[in-house]
C-alpha positions in Angstrom: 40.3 -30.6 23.8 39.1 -27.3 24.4 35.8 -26.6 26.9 33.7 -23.6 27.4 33.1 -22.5 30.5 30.1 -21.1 32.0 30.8 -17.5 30.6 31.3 -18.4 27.7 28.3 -20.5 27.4 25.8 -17.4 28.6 27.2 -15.2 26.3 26.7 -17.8 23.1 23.6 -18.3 24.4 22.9 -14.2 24.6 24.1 -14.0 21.4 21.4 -16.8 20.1 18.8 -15.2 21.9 19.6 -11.5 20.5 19.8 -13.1 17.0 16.7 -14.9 17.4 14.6 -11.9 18.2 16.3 -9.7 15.5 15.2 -11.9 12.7 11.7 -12.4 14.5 11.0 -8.6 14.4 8.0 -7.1 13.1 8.8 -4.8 10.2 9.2 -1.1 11.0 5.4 0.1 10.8 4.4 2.2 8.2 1.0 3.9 7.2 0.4 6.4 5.0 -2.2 7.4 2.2 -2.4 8.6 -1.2 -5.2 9.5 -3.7 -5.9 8.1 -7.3 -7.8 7.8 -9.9 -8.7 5.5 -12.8 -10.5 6.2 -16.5 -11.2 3.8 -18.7 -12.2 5.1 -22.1 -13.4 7.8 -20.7 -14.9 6.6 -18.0 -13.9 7.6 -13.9 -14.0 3.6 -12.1 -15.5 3.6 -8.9 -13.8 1.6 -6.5 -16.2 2.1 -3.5 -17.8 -1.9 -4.5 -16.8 -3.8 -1.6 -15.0 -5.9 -3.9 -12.2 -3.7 -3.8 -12.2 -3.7 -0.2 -9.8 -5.1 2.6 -11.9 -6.7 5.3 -10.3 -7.2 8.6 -11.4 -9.2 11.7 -11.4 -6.3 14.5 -9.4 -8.2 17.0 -7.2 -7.1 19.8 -5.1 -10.1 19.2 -2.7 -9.8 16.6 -2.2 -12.7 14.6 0.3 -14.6 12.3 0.8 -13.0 8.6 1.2 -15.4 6.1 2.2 -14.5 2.6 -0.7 -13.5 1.1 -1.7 -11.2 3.5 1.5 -9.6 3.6 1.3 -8.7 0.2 -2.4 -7.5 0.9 -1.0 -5.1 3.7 1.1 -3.6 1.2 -1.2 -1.4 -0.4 -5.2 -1.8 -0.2 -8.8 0.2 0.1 -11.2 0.0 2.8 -14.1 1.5 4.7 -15.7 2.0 1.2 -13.6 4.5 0.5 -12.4 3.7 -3.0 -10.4 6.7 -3.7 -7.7 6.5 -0.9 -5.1 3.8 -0.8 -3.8 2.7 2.7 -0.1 2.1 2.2 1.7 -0.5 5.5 4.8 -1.9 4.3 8.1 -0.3 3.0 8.8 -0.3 -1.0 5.4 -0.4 -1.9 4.5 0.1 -5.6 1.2 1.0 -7.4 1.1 -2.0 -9.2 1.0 -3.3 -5.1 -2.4 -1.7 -4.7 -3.8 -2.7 -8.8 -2.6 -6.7 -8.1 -4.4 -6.4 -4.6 -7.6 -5.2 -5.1 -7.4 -7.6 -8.8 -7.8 -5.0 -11.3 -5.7 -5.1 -14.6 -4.0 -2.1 -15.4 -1.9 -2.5 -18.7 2.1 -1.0 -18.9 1.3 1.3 -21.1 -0.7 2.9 -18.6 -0.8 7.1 -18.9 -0.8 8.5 -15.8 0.2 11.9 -14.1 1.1 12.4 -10.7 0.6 15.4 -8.8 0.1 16.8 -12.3 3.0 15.9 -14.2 3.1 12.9 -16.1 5.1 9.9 -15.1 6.7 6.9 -17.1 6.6 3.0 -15.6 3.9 4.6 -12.6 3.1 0.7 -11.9 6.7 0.4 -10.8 7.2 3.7 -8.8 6.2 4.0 -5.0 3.1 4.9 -3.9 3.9 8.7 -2.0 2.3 10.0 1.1 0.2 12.4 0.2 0.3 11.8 -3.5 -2.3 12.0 -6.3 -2.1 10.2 -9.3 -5.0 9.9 -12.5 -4.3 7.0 -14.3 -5.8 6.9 -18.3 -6.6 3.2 -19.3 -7.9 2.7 -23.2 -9.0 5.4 -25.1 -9.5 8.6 -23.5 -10.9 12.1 -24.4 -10.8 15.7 -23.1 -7.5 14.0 -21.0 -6.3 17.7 -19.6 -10.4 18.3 -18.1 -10.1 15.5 -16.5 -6.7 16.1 -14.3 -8.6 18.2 -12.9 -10.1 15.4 -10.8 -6.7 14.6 -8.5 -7.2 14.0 -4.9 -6.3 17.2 -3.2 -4.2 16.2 -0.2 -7.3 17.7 2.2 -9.4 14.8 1.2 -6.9 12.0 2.0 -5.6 13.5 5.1 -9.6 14.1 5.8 -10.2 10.2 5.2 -7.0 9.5 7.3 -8.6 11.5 10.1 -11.7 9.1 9.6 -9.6 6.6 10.9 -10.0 2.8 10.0 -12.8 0.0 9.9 -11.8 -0.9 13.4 
């Protein structure tokens, strides 16, 4: 019967370790910001209500994610700033941001981004830096109201701002 000997046995056990705190690690951190924009019938959406809004404990500590705030962390607003979507996670999608702060926005969405318009936007990634104007319902005088991107300015201004905490 074969036995290990101690050399062996510290290098399994390095090998453990090493593979433990590779599947433990954090994911790679990501933040970046983008601007949009909803109509609905003709009608700009404000998403400044609170309601909207990721609220965060402002705590040193960091704690535990569990699944549902991962998802949250993907894409969000806060600071009552309901114009500028905080992006933290990899692969993130704008239908991330619409299933996060619980507004419905059909497939057949129209949208434009940075002024040309886009097919399936719910399932592309959300850009740094990007503006997008998304037309829900009926909508008139469409090509006025592109007009009313977010210029890359304001997000990097509200990314300046810095966050709650």
């Amino acid at each position: 019967m074969y036995r290990l000997n101690r050399t062996q046995l510290v290098f399994i056990f390095l090998i453990l370790v090493g593979l433990f705190l590779l599947l433990k690690q954090k994911p790679t951190e990501v933040h970046h910001h983008a601007g949009f924009v909803v109509f609905k019938d003709s009608e700009k959406i404000d998403f400044s209500d609170m309601k909207y809004m990721l609220i965060e404990p402002c705590e040193e500590e960091e704690h535990e994610e569990g699944e549902e705030n991962e998802q949250l962390e993907k894409a969000h607003l806060h600071d009552g700033i309901g114009y500028v979507v905080h992006v933290h996670r990899k692969k993130v999608i704008w239908r991330d941001l619409f299933t996060n702060i619980n507004y419905n926005i059909p497939n057949d969405v129209v949208a434009y981004s940075n002024g040309q318009v886009q097919q399936n936007i719910l399932d592309k990634p959300i850009k740094k830096y990007e503006s997008v104007i998304f037309f829900v319902g009926k909508n008139e005088n469409i090509d006025s109201k592109r007009k009313d991107t977010i210029p890359v300015e304001e997000i990097k201004r509200v990314e300046d701002k810095g966050e709650s905490c």
